[in-house]
MOPAC internal coordinates of N, CA, C and O (Angstrom, degrees):
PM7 1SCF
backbone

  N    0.0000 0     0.00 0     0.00 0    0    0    0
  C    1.4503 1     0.00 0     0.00 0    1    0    0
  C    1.5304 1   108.52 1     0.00 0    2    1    0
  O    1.2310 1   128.40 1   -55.15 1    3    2    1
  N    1.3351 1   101.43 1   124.85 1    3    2    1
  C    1.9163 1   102.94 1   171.89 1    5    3    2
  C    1.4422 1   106.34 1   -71.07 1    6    5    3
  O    1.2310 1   127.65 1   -25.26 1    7    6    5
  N    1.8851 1   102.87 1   154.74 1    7    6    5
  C    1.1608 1   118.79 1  -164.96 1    9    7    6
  C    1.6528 1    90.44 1  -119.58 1   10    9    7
  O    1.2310 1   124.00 1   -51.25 1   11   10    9
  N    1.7648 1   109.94 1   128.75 1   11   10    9
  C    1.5985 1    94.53 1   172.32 1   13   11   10
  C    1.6457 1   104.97 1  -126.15 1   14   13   11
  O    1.2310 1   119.93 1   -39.83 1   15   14   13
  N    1.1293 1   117.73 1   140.17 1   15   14   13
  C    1.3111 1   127.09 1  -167.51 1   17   15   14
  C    1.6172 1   114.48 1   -75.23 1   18   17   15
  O    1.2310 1   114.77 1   -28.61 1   19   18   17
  N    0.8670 1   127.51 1   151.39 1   19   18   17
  C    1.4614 1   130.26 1  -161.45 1   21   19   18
  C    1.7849 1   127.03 1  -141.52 1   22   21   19
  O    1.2310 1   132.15 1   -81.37 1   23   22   21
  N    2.1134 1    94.13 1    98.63 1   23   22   21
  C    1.7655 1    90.15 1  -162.16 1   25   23   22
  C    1.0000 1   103.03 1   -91.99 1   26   25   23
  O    1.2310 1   124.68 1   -33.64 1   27   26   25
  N    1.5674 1   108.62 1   146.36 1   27   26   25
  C    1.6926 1   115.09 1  -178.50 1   29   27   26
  C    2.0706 1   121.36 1   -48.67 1   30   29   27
  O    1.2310 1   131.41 1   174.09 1   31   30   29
  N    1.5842 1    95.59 1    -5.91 1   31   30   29
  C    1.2465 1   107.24 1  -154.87 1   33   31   30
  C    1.4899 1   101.10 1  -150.40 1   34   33   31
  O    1.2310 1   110.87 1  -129.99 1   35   34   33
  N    1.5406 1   134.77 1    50.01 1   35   34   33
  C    1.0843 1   117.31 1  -159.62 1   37   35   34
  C    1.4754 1   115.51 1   -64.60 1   38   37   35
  O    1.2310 1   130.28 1   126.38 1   39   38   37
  N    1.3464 1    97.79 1   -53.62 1   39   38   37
  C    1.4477 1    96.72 1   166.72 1   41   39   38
  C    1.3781 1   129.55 1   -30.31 1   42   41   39
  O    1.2310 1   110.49 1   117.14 1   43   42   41
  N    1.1906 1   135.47 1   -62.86 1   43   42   41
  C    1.5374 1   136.67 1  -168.76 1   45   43   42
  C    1.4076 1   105.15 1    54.07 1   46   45   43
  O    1.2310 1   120.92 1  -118.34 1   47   46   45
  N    1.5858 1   115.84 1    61.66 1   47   46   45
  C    1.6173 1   112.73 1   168.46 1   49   47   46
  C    1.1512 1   122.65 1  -126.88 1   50   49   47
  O    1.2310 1   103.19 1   -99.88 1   51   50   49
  N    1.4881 1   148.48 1    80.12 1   51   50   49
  C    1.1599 1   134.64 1  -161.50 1   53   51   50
  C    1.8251 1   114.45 1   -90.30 1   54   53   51
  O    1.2310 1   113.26 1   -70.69 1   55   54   53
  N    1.4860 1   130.35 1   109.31 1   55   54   53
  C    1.6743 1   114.87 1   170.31 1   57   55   54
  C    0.9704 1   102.81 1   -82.51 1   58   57   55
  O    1.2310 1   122.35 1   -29.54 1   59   58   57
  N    1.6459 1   113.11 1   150.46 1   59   58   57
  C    1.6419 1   124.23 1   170.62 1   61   59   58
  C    1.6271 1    90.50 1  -108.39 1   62   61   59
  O    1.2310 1   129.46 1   -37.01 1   63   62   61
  N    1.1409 1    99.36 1   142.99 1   63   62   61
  C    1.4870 1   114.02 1   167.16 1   65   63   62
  C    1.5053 1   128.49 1  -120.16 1   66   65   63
  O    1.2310 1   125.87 1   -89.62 1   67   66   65
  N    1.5521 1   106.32 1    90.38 1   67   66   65
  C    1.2580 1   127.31 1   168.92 1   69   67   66
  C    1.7259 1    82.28 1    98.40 1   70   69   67
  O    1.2310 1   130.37 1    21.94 1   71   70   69
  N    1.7793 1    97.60 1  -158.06 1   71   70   69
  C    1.7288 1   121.04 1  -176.99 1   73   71   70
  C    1.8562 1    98.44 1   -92.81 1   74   73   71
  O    1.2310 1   125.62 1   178.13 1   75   74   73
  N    1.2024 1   106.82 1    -1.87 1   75   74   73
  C    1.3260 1   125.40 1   175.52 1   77   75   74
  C    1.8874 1   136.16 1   -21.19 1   78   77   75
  O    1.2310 1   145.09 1   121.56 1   79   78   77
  N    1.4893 1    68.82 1   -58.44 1   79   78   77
  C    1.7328 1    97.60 1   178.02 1   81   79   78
  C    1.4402 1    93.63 1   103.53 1   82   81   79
  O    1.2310 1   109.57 1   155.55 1   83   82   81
  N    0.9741 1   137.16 1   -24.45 1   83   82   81
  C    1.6020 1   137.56 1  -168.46 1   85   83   82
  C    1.2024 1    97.59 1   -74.75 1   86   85   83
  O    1.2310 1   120.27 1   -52.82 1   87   86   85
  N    1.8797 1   117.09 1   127.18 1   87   86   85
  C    0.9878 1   142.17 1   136.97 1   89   87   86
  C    1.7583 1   150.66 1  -133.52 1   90   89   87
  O    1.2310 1   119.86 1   -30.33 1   91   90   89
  N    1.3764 1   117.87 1   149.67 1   91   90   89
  C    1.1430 1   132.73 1  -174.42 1   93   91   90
  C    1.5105 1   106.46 1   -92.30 1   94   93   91
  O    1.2310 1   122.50 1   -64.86 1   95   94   93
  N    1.7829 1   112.81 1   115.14 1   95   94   93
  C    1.3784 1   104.27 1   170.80 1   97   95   94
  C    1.6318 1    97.45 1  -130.00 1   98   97   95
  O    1.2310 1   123.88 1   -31.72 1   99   98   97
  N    1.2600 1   110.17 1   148.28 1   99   98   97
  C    1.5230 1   136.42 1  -175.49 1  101   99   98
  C    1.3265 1   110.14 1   -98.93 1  102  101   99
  O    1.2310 1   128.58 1   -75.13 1  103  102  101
  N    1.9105 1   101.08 1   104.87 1  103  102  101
  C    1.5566 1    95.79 1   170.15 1  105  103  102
  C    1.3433 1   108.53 1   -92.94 1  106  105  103
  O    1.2310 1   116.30 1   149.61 1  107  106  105
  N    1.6741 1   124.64 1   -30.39 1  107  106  105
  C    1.4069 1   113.80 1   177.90 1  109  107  106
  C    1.4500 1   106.43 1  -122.88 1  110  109  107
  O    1.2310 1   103.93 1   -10.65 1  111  110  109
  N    1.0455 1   147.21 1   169.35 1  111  110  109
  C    1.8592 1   163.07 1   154.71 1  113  111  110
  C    1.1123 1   109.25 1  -109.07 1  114  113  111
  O    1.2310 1   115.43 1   -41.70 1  115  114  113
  N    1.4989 1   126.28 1   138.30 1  115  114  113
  C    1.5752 1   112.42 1   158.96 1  117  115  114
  C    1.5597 1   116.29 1   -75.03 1  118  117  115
  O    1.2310 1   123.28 1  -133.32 1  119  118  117
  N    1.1641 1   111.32 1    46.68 1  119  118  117
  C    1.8658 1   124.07 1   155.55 1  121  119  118
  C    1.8987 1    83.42 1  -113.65 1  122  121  119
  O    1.2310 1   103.81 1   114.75 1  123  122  121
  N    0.8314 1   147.42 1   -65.25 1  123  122  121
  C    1.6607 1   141.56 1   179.04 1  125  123  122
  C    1.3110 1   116.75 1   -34.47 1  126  125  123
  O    1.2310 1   122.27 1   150.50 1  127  126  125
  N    1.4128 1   113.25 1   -29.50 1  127  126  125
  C    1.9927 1   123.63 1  -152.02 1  129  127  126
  C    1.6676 1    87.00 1  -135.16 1  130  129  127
  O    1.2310 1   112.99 1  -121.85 1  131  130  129
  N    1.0514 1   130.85 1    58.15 1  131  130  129
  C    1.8413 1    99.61 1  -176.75 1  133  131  130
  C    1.5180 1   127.83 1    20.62 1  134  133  131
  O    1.2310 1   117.85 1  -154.85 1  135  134  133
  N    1.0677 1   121.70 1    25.15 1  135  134  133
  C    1.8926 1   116.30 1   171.34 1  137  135  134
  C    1.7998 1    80.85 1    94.93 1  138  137  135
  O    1.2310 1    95.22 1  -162.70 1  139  138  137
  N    1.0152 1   160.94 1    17.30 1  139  138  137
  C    1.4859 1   156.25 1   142.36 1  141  139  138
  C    1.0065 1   125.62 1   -58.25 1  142  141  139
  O    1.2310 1   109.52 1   147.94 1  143  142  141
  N    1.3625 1   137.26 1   -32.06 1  143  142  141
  C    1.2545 1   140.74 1  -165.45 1  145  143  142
  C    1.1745 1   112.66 1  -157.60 1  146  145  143
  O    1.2310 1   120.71 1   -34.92 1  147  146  145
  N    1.6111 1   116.25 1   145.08 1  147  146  145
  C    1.6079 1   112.15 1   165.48 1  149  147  146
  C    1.6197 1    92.73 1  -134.52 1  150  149  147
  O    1.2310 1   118.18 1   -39.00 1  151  150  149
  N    1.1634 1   121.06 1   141.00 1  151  150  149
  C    1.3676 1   124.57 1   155.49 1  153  151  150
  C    0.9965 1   122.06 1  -126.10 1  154  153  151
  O    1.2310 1   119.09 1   -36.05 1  155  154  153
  N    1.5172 1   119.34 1   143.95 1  155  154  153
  C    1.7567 1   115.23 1   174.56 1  157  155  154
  C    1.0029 1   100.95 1  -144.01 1  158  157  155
  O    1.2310 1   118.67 1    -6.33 1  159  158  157
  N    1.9601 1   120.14 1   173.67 1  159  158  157
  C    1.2471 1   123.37 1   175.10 1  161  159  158
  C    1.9540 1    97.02 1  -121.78 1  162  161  159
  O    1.2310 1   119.98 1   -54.80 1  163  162  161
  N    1.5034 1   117.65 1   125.20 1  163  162  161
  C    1.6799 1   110.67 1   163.42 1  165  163  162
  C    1.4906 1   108.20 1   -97.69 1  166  165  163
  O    1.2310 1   126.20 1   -27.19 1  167  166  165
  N    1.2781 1   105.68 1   152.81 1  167  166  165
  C    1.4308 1    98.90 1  -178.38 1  169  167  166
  C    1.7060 1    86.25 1  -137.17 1  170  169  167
  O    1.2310 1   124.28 1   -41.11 1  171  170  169
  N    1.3701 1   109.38 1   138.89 1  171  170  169
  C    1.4411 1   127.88 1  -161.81 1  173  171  170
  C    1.7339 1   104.56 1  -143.70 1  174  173  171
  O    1.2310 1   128.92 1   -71.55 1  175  174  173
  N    1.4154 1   100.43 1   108.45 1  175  174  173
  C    2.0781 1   102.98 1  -177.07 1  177  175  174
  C    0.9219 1    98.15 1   -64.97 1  178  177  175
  O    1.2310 1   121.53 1   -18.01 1  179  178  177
  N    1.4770 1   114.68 1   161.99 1  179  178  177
  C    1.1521 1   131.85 1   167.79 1  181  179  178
  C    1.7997 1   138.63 1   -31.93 1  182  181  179
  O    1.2310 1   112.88 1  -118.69 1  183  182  181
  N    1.2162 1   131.05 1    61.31 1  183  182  181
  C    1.7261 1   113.70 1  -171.96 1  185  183  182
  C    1.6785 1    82.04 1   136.36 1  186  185  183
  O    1.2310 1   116.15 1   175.92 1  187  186  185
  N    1.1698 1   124.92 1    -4.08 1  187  186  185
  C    1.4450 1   113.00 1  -171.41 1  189  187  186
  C    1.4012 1   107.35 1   -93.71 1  190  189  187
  O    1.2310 1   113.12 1   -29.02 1  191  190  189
  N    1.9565 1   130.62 1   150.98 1  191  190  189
  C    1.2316 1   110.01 1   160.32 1  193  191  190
  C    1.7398 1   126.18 1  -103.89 1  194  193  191
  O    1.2310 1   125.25 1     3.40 1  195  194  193
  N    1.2958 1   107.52 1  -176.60 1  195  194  193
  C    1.5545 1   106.51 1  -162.63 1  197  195  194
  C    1.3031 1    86.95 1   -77.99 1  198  197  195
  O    1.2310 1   122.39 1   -30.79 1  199  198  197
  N    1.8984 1   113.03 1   149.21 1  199  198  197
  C    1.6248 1    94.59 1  -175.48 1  201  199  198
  C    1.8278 1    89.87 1  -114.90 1  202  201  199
  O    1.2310 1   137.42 1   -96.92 1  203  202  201
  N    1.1949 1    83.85 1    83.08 1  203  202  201
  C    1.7457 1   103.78 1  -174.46 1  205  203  202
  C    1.4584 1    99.43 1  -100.90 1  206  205  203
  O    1.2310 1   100.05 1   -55.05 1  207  206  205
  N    1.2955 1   153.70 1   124.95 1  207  206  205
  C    1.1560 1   148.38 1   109.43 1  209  207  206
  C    1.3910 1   123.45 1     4.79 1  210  209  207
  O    1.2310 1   100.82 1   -71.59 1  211  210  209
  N    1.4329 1   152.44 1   108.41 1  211  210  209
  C    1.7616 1   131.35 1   179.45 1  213  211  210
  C    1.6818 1    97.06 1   -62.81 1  214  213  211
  O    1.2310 1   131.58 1   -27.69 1  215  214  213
  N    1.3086 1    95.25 1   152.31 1  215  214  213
  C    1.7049 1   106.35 1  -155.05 1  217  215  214
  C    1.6365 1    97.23 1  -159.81 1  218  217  215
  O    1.2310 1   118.43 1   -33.82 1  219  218  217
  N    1.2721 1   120.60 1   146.18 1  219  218  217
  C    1.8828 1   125.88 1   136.30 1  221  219  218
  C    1.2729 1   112.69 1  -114.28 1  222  221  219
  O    1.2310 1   128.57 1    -2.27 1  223  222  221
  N    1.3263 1   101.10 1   177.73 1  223  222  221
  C    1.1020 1   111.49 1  -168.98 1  225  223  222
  C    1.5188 1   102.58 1  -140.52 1  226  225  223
  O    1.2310 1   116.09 1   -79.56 1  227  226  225
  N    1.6725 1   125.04 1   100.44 1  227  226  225
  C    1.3154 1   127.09 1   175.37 1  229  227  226
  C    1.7562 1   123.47 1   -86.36 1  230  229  227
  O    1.2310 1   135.64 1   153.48 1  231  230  229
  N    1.0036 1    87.34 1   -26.52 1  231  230  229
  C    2.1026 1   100.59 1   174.47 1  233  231  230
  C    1.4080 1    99.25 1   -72.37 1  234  233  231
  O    1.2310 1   105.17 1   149.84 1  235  234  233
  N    1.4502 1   145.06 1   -30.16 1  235  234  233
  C    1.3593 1   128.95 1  -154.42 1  237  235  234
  C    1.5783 1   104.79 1  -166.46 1  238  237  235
  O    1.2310 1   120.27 1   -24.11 1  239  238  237
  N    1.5146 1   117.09 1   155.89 1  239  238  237
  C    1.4908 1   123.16 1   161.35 1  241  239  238
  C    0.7370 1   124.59 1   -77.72 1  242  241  239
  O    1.2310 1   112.41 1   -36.53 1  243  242  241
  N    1.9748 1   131.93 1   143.47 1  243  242  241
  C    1.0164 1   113.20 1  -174.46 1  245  243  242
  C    1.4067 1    83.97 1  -127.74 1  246  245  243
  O    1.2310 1   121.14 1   -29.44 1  247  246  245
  N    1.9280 1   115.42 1   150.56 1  247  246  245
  C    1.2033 1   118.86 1  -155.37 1  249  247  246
  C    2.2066 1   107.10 1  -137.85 1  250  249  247
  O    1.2310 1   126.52 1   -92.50 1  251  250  249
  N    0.9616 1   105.07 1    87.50 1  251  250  249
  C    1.5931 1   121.41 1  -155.40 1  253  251  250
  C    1.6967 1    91.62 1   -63.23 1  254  253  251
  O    1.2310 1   122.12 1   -46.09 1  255  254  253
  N    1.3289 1   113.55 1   133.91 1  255  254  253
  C    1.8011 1    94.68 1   159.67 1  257  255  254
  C    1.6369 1   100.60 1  -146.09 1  258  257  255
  O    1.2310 1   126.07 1   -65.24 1  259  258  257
  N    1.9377 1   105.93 1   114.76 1  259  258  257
  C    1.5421 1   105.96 1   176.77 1  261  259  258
  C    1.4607 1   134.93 1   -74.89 1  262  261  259
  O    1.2310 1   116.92 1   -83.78 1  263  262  261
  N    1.3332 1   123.45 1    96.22 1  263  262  261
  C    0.7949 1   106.08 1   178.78 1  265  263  262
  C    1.8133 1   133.41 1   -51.71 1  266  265  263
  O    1.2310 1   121.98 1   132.12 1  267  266  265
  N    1.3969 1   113.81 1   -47.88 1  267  266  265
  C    1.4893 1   118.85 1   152.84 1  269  267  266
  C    0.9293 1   129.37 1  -157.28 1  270  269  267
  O    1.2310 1   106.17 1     8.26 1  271  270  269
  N    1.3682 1   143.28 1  -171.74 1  271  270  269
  C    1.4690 1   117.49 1  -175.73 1  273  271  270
  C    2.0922 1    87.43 1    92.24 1  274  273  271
  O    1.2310 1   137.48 1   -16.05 1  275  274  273
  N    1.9950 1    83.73 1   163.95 1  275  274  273
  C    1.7947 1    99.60 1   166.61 1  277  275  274
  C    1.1767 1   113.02 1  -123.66 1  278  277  275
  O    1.2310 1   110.25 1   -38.85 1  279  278  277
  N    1.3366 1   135.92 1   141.15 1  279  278  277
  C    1.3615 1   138.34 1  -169.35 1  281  279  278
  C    1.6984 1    96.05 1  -117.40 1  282  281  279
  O    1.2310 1   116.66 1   -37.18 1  283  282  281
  N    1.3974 1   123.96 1   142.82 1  283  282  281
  C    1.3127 1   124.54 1   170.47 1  285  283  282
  C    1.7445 1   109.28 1  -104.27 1  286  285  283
  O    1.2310 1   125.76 1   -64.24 1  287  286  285
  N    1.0546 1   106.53 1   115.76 1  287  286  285
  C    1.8664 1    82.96 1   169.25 1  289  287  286
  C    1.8569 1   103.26 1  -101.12 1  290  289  287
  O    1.2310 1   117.63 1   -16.11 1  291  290  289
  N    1.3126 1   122.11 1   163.89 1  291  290  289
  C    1.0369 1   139.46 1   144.55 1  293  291  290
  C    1.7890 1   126.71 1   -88.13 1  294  293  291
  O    1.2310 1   116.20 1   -70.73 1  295  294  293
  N    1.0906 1   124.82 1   109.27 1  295  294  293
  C    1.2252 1   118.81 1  -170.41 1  297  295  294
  C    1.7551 1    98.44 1  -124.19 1  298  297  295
  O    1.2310 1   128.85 1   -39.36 1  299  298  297
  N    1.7756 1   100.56 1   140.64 1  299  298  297
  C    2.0307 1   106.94 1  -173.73 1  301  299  298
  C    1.5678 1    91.38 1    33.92 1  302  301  299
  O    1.2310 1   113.51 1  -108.34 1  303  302  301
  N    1.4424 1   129.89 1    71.66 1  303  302  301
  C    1.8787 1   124.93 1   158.61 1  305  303  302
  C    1.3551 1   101.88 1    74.82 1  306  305  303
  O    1.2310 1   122.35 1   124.68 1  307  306  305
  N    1.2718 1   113.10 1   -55.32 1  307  306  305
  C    1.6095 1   107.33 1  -170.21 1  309  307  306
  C    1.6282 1   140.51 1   -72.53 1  310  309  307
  O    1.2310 1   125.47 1   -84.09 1  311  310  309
  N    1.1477 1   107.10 1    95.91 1  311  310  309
  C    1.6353 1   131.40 1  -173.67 1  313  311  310
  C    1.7671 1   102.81 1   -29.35 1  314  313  311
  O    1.2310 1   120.10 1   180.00 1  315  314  313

């Protein structure tokens, strides 16, 4: 049986977004997971917003987890 080694971070990709401070770093890709998984971490300062587009997502779940801080969403207009 093959043995495959396993980095906490295979990816090693961090985006900065803008002079912002906001960034997107990639711990997994589905090139990491066979197309199974993506994980990332955003990190967003204080008073700043996500520079997310409003979006769904019908191919896949998407699964938010805060570490601290408050996030507002707007969902159909309503805050």
């Amino acid at each position: 049986m093959q043995q495959h080694a396993t980095k906490v971070n295979p990816s090693e990709e961090t985006i900065n977004v803008g002079s912002t401070g906001d960034s997107i770093r990639f711990l997994l890709t589905g090139d990491d997971s066979n197309g199974s998984v993506s994980v990332f971490e955003v990190l967003v300062p204080g008073g700043h917003k996500v520079p997310a587009p409003a979006h769904k997502n019908n191919a896949y779940e998407e699964v938010l987890y805060g570490i601290e801080g408050v996030l507002t969403w707007t969902v159909d207009g309503t805050v």
